[in-house]
N, C-alpha and C positions, 0 to 999 in steps of 0.2 A: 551329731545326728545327720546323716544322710538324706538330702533329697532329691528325690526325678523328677522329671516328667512323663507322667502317666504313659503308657506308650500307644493305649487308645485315643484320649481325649487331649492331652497334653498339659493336664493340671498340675502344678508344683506339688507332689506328698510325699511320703515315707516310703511306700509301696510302688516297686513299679509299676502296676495298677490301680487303677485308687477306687474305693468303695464301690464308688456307685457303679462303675462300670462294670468292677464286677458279678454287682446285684444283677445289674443291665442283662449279661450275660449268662447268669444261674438262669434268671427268668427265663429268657429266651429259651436256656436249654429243657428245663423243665415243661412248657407249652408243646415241646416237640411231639411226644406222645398223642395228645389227643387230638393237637393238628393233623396225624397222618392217622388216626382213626376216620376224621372229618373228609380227610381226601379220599380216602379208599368208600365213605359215602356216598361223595360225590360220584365214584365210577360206578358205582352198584346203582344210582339213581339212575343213570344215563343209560347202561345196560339193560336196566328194565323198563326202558321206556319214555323216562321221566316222569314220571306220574301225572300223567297227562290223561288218562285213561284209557288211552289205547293200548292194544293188544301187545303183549313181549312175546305172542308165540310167533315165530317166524324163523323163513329157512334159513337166515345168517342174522347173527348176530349184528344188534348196530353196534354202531363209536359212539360212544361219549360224547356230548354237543362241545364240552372246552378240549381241545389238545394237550394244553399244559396237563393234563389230570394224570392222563397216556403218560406222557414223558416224567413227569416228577415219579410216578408210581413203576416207572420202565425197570429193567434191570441197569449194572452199571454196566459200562463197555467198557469189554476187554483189549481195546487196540489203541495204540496211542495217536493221541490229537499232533498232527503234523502239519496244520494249516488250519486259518481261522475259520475255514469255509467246513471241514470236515465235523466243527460242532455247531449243533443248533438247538436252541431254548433253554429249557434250564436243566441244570445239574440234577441227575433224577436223587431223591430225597435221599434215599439210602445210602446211594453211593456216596454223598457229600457227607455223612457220618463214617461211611466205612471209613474213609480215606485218613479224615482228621484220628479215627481212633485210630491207624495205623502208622501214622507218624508217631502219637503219642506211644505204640509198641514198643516200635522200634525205637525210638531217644529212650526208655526208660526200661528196655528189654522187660516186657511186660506178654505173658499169653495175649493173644488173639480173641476177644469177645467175639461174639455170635451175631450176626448182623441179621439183627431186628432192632428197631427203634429204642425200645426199653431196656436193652441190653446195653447197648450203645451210646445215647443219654447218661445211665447209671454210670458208665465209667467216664465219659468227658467230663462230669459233675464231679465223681469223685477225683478227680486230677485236675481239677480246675484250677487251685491253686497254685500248682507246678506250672501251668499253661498259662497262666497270666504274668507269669515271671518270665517267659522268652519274648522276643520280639517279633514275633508272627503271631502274637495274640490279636494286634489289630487286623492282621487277614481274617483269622478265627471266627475273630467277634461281627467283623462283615459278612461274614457268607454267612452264618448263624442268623442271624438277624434278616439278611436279605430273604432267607429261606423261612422265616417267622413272617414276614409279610407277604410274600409272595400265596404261600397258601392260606392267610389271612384273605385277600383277596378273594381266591376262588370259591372260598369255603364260605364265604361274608361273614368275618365272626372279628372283623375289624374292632378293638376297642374304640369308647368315643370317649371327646375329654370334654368336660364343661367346664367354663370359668366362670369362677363365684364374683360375681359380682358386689362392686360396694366393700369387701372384706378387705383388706390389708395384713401381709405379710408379718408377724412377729418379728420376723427376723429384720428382713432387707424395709420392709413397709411401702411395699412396691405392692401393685392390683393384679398379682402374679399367683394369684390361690387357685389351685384347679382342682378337679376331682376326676377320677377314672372309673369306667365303665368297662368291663369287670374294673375292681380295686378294692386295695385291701383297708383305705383311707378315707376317711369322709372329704380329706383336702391334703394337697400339699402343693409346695413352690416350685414351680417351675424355673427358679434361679437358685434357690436353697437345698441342697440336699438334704437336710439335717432337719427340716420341717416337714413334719409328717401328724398331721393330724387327728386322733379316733373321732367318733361321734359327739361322746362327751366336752371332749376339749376345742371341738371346732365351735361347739353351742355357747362353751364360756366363752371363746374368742368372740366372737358374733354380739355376745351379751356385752362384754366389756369396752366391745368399742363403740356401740349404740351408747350406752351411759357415757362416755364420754363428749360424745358428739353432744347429747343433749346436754351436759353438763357445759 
């Protein structure tokens, strides 16, 4: 049996990406959608006003009060970056899908998707597999990510995490149980991959180790 190391995280497994990361990184892609729904909100709020109550009839339109909205929602540029100076802010959203779906074309002589969000997602996701098998998947998986928090930020749709208090890991038995805001989990280890708790089984957990303490 063959093993790596991860080429994200650099965990000893079988895969040269190993599970979670890839989880890691489906998520991220799959959020992409309705983040740049949330964005393009954001510009439409701003254009009309803010909802502030004042008037959006006027002879010029305003800007947007964030910048970043402008730039992530911009088109891509057509001219090549020749100096650190000649780029600034962020990578606008599209462009940082087009590009990754075009490498992915081109290594796997594949048609050309249609650059829109949905389009574009849909095929990173189904090739995800093949792209977690080269070694520029830890670029991938960074600029994915960077661009999952980044309009998390703008859009405030931040996940929050709480840690369950008093409860002990099954696994590790470490005070490492947490819960997400959105999640799919009533709890899970923030050291353990493999712990992932429903509602049910976090209520036995909970039950079984109060009985024990009192016992």
């Amino acid at each position: 049996m063959n093993l790596y190391e991860c080429f994200v995280c650099g965990t000893p497994q079988e895969a040269k990406t190993c599970d979670r990361c890839r989880s890691r990184i489906r998520g991220d892609l799959s959020a992409l959608p309705e983040l740049y729904r949330g964005l393009e909100g954001c510009r439409q709020r701003g254009q009309n006003g803010g909802g502030d109550g004042r008037s959006s009839k006027r002879l010029h339109a305003p800007v947007p009060g964030d910048e970043r909205v402008l730039n992530l929602l911009g088109p891509a540029s057509r001219q090549p970056v020749t100096d650190a100076r000649d780029q600034t802010g962020e990578t606008p959203f599209l462009a940082l899908l087009e590009s990754w779906c075009q490498a992915v074309s081109e290594e796997r002589a594949l048609d050309h998707v249609k650059t829109n969000v949905t389009a574009m997602t849909a095929m990173l996701t189904a090739h995800l597999p093949w792209i977690c098998d080269q070694p520029w998947v830890v670029e991938f998986a960074e600029e994915i990510r960077a661009l999952v928090h980044t309009v998390q930020r703008i859009t405030m749709t931040q996940p929050r995490k709480e840690l369950l208090r008093g409860v002990t890991c099954p696994s590790c038995e470490g005070l490492t149980l947490v819960r997400h805001f959105p999640g799919d989990w009533s709890a899970e280890c923030a050291l353990c991959p493999s712990v992932r708790l429903d509602e049910r089984d976090y209520r036995l957990l909970v039950q079984s180790q109060a009985q024990g303490l009192t016992a």
